[in-house]
N, C-alpha and C positions, 0 to 999 in steps of 0.2 A: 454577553453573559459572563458574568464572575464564574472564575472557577475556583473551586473546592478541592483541597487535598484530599485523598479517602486514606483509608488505615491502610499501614501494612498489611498483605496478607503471607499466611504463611510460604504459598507458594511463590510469589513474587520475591520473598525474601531468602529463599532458599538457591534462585535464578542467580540471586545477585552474590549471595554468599558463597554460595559453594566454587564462583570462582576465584576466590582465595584460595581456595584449598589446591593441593598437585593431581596432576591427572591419574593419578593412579587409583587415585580414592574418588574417582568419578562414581557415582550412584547411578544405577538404573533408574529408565524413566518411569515415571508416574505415569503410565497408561490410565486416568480416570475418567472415560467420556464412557455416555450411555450407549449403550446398542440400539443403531437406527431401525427403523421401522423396517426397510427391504431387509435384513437377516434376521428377521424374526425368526422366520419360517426355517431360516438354516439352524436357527440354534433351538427348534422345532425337533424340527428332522436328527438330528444329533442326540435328544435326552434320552431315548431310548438304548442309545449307546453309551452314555454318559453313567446309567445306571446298571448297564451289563457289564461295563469296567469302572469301576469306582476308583482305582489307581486314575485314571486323568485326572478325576475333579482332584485329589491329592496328591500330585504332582506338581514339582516347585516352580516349574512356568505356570500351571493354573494359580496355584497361590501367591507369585509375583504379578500380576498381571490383573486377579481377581479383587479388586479395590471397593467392591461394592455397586460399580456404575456401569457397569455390564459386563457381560461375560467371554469368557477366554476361550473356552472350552471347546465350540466350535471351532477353532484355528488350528486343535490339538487332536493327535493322533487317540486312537483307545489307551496307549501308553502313557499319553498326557505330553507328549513331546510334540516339536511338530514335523510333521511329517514330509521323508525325504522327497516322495514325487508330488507336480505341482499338481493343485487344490483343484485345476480346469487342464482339458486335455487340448484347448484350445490351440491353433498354430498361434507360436511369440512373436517369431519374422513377419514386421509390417503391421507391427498392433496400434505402434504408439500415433501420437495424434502428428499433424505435417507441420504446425505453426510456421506458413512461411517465410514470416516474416523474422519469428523469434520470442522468445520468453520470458516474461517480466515475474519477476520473484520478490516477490514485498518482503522487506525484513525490517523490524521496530528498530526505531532511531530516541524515542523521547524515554521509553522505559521499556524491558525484558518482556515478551510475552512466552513463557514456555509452554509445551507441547501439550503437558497434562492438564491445561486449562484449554485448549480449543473445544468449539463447540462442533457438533457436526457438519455447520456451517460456516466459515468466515464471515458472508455477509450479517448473521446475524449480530455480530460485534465491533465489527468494523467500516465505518463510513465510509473510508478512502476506499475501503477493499472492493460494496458496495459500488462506486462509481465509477473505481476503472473496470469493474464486470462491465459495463453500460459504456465504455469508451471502447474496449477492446471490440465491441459490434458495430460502432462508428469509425470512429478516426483511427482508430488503434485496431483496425482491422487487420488482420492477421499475424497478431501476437497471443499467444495464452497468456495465461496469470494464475499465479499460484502463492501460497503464502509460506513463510518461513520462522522459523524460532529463529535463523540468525543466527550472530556473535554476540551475545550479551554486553560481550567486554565493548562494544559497538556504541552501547545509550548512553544519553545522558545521565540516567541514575546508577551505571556505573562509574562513570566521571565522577560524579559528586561524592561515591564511597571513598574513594583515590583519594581524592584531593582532602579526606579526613570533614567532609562538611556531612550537616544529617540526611538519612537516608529519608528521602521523601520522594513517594508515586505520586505522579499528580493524576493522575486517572485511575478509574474501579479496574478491580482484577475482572477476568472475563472468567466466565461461570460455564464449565464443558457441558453441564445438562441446560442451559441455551435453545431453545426448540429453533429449528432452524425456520421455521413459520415466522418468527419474532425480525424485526429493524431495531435501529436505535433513533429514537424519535428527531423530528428535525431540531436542530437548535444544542442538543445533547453536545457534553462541553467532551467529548471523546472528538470530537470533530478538530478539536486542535492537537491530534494525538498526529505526532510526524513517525514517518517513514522514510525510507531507501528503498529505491527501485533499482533492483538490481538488475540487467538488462544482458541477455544472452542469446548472440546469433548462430547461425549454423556453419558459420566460418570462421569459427573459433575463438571471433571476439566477445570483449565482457567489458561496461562498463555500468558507472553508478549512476543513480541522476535522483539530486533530491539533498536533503531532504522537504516531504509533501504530506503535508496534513489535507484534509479535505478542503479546507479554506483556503489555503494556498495554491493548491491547485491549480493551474490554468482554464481559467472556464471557457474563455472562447475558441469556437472547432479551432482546429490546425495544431494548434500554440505547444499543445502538448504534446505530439504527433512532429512538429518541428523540433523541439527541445532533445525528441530520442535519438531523431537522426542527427542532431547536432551533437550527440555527445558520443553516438558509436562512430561518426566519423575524424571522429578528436580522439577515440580511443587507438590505441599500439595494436597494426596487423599484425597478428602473430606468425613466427617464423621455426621453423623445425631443425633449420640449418646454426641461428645464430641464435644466441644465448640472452638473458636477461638483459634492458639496454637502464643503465643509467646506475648499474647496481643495486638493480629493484628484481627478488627473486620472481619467479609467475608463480602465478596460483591456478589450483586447479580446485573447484567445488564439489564434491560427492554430494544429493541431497536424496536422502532418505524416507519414502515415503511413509512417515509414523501415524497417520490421521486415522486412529483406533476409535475416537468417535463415529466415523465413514464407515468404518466394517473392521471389524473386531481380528481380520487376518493381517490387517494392515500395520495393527498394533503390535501385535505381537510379535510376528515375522520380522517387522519392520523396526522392532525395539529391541531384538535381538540382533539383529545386523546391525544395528548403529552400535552396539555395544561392540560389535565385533570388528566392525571397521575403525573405530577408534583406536582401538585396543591396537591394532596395526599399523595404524599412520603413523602412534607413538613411540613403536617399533620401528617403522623404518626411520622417522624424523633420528632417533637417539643415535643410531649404526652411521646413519649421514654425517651425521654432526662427529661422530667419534672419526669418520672417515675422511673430512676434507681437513687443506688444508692451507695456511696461511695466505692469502692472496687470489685464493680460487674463488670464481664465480657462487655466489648464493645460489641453492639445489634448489627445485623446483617445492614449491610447498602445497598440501592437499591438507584443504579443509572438509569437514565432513557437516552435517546439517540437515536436522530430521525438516521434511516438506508437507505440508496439506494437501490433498485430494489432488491424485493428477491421473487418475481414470484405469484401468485396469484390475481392481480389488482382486478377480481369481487368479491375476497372477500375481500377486504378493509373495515374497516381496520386491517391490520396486524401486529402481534406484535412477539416476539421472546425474551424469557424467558431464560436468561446462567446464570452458566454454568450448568442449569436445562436440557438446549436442549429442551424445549418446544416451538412449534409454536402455534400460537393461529390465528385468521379471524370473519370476521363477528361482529368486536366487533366497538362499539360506547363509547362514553367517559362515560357512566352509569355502563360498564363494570370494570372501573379502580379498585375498591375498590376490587373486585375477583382478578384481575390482580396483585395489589400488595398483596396480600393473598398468590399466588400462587409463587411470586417471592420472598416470607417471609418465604418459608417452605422448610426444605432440596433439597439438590441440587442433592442427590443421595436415594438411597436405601439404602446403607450400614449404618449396626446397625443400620437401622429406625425399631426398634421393632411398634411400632405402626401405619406403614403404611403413617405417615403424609404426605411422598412426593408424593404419591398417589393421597391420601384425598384428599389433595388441589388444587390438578388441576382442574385449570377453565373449565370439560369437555365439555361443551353445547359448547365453544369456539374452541376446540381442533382440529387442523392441522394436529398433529405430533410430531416424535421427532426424532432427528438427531444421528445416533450413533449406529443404533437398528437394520436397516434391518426392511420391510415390511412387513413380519412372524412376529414379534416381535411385531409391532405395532399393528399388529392388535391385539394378544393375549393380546395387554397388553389396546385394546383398549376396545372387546369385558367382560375382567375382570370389568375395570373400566368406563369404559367408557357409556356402557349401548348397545353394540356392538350388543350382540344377548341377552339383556334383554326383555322379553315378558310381557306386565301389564298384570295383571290380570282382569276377565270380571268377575263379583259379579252381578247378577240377582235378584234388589231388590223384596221382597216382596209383593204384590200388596196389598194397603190397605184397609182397612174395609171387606177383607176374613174372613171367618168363620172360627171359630176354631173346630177340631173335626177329624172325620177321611175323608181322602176326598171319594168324590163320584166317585162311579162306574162310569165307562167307558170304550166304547168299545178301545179295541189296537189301537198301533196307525197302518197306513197303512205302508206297508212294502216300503221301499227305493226304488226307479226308479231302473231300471237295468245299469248300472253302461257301460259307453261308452267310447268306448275305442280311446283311443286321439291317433291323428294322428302324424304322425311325420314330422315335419314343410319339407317342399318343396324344396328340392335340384336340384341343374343340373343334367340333367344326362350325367352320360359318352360319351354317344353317341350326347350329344350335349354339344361343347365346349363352354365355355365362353371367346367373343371377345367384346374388349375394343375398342372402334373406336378413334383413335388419328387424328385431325385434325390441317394443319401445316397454316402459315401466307397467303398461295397461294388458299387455301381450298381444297384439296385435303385431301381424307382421307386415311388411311390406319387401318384397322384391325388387333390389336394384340392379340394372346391367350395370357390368364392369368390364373392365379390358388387361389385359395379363399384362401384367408390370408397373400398375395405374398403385396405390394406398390406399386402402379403406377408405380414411379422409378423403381424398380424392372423389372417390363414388359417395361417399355420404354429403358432400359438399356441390358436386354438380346436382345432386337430387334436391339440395334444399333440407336436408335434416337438420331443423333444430336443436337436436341434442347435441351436434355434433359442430361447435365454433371457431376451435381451432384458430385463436386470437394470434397466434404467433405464426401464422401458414404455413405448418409444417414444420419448424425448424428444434422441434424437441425443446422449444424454453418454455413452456406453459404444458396445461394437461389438461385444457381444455379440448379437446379431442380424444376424453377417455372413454373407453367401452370396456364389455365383456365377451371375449372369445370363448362360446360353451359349446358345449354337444352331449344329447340328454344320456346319464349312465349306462342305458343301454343302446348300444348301436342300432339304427335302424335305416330304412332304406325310402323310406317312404318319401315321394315329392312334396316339399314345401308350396304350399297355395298360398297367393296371394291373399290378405285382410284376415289371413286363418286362426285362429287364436292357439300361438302353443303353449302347455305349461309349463309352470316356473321350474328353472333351473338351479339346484344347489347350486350359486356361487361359489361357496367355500368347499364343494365336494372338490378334492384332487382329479377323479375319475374325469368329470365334466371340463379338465384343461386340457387341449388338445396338445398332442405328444413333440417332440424336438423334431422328429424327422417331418413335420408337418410346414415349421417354421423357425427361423433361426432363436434363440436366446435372444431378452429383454436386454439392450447394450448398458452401459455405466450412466448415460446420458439419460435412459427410457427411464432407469430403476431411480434415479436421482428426483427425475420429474414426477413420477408415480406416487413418489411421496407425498406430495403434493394435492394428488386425486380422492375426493368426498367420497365415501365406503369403497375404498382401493379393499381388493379381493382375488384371490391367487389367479382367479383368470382373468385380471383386469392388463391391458396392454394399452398404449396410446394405438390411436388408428389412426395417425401420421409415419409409423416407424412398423406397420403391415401391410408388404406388398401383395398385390395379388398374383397368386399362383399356380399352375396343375394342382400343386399338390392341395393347396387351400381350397381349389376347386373340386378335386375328388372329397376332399374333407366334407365339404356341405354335400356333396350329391351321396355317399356310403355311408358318411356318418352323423346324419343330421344337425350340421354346424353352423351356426347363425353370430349375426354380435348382437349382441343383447346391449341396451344401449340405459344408460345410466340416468335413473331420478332428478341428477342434479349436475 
């Protein structure tokens, strides 16, 4: 297929121009992507507030940030600021995901794609991006993937500006309102759009490989799978002891999660720290430079670089440290100065006689780290991190006591006698645990289940058709959706087998059953949910709900059923 130059657009050309211009006159990003469909509800829940303090909606983050394609507001305190404690009370230590193999970071090689044109989804726009989704589950097993704006100064259509020739895209700009439901059809000449794969392990190595357009690609198994390991074992062990070798400075990559189409805290939080960690690199880069001096090794260099969707939204903003393998959350642009601290000190262990790569991590910040396995982290969290550190309780002195010997007193009185704790309340044998499944007709049916078993699980040994679960279980499809109800008023009554109960507001609040029943919908559950035909505040995958006490008290005290979906 011929391809077709498209227009400039204004955004692609602004990618490319403004770096002409000096960093100081850097622009804040264009956060323009719409608000996904799971933060509806949150920017729902917020207008109430939004109209009790009308200073947020006019407040100059709201009106930076408010471009017309969804809203900020949600991100922002009643003040319109955002807010110093983090959005989720969740524990941060050991959130991030374990890649153990390592992380592959796509970044445009043929022309700029900047931040404010992503769609909610990458696959929606990008082919290559699409396939190595679909390699990372085969061959490319145990890598993540994620996408990058990159160095612009990097493409091609920066080259061609340089070199005084015309500024020509050869591909369409990408369109951040993009529904992530959409592909790009087969044959679509973006399929010769190349990339860099940037390739980051948990042992502090970093190498490139590419450039890969989707056509280029290696298509058969291994090849590509062989190409990574061949290029991280050609890559420089990095060393803590010795310095740059060949008179090539290191780098170190800060990547900023911006992806404000994904959830609107991402954006902001995350557009705010990139502004703020810039603003610092260029700082310390200047002081470097004014401070070395003739003959001395080149300083270490940190580049900064806003990243696409890498899973955690409540705790925005999220940052990721290579080729350190550190993740970091819950950080605000006040963090940046620890942040490049942390991105300034060994990338490994090896020959770190003095712990430095340790020391410096930002722990009050700390995610994780990719490369290590889950044992690992935590030992390596519980050392440093302050994991099973206990403060100590010092009992001051009480003052204006007398000095001398103290006075007589009777004993104190002997300890209660000591009771003996019961062991929390299980089924018994002799009474089985039944899940009542209710289908679109209201008809129920009663399934046994077993404590620790998945909805799916029970809906799946029974034979329910509604329930297909094409992916078995692995959270990539939502073919396994239901409704988790319970009727607004509480009731006690036993569920009969073929009994017909009545309809349930889906969209009543009342009718979803409470946190302390079940843990929170993960980033993965809410991602796919999307996805799900009349999704409804009590819609859950029944792959990602296990069975248990408390689920079973839920259906026996509060008449709680899934209600199983039309379609």
């Amino acid at each position: 297929m011929a391809m077709q130059s498209s227009s400039v657009t204004p955004s692609s050309l602004r990618a490319i121009s403004s770096l002409a211009q000096p960093p100081a006159s850097l622009s804040p990003p264009q956060c323009r992507p719409p608000l996904p469909p799971r933060r509806r509800q949150l920017s729902t829940s917020c207008a109430s507030r939004n109209q009790a303090h009308p200073s947020a909606s006019s407040s100059s983050l709201a009106q930076k940030y408010n471009t017309g394609t969804y809203d900020p507001l949600p991100a922002l305190d009643a003040s319109g600021q955002i807010p110093h404690a983090p959005y989720d009370q969740s524990p941060l230590a050991l959130s991030s995901p374990e890649y153990p193999k390592g992380h592959i970071v796509l970044h445009p090689y043929t022309q700029p794609r900047p931040q404010d044109t992503w769609p909610a989804s990458i696959d929606a726009v990008c082919p290559l991006y699409v396939e190595l989704g679909k390699r990372i589950k085969s061959d490319l097993e145990g890598w993540g993937l994620s996408f990058s704006e990159g160095d612009a100064r990097a493409t091609e259509a920066y080259s061609r500006r340089q070199a005084g020739k015309e500024l020509e895209l050869r591909f369409p700009a990408w369109d951040s309102l993009t529904s992530k439901l959409e592909r790009p059809t087969p044959g679509h000449e973006t399929e010769q759009e190349e990339f860099l794969l940037h390739l980051y392990t948990g042992n502090g190595k970093h190498a490139v490989l590419g450039p890969y357009s989707l056509r280029t690609l290696p298509s058969s198994p291994g090849r590509l799978a062989a190409a990574v390991e061949s290029a991280l074992e050609t890559a420089p062990l990095p060393s803590a002891r010795y310095g740059p070798k060949n008179g090539v400075a290191e780098e170190a990559h800060i990547y900023i999660c911006t992806h404000g189409s994904r959830d609107c805290r991402c954006g902001v939080v995350g557009g705010e720290l990139l502004l703020s960690l810039q603003a610092a690199v260029r700082k310390h880069q200047l002081t470097t430079l004014q401070a070395s001096s003739p003959g001395s090794p080149p300083p270490k260099r940190v580049k900064v670089y806003p990243i696409s969707h890498i899973g955690g939204h409540k705790f925005a903003g999220n940052a990721l440290v290579y080729p350190h393998g550190d993740w970091y959350g819950n950080l605000r642009p006040s963090d940046s100065p620890l942040l490049l601290r942390a991105a300034l000190a060994p990338s490994t262990s090896r020959h770190d006689l003095t712990d430095q790569r340790e020391r410096l991590v930002h722990w009050p910040r700390w995610r994780g780290r990719i490369g290590v396995g889950k044992e690992r982290m935590q030992k390596v969290w519980d050392e440093w991190g302050g994991g099973s550190v206990q403060s100590a309780i010092v009992t001051p002195a009480r003052r204006g006591a007398r000095r001398g010997p103290p006075a007589t007193s009777s004993p104190p009185p002997p300890p209660p006698p000591a009771v003996e704790e019961q062991p929390a309340p299980t089924p018994a044998a002799a009474d089985p645990i039944m899940i009542p499944f209710r289908n679109h007709s209201g008809t129920v049916t009663l399934l046994s289940a077993n404590l620790g078993e998945t909805l799916k699980d029970v809906a799946r040994r029974h034979n329910v058709e509604e329930i297909e679960a094409t992916c078995d279980g692995k959270c990539e499809c939502a073919t396994c959706h239901a409704y988790l109800v319970q009727p607004a008023a509480a009731t006690t009554a036993t569920t009969k087998e073929g009994e017909e109960l009545s309809e349930v507001d889906l969209n009543d609040e009342k009718s979803v059953p409470g946190k302390e029943l079940m843990p929170e919908p993960s980033d993965e559950e809410m991602d796919m949910l999307d996805y799900a035909i009349s999704r409804k505040p009590s819609s859950r995958l029944t792959c990602q709900v296990k069975v248990t006490l408390e689920l079973v008290d839920w259906v026996r005290t509060k008449g709680g059923r899934v209600q199983l979906s039309r379609y």
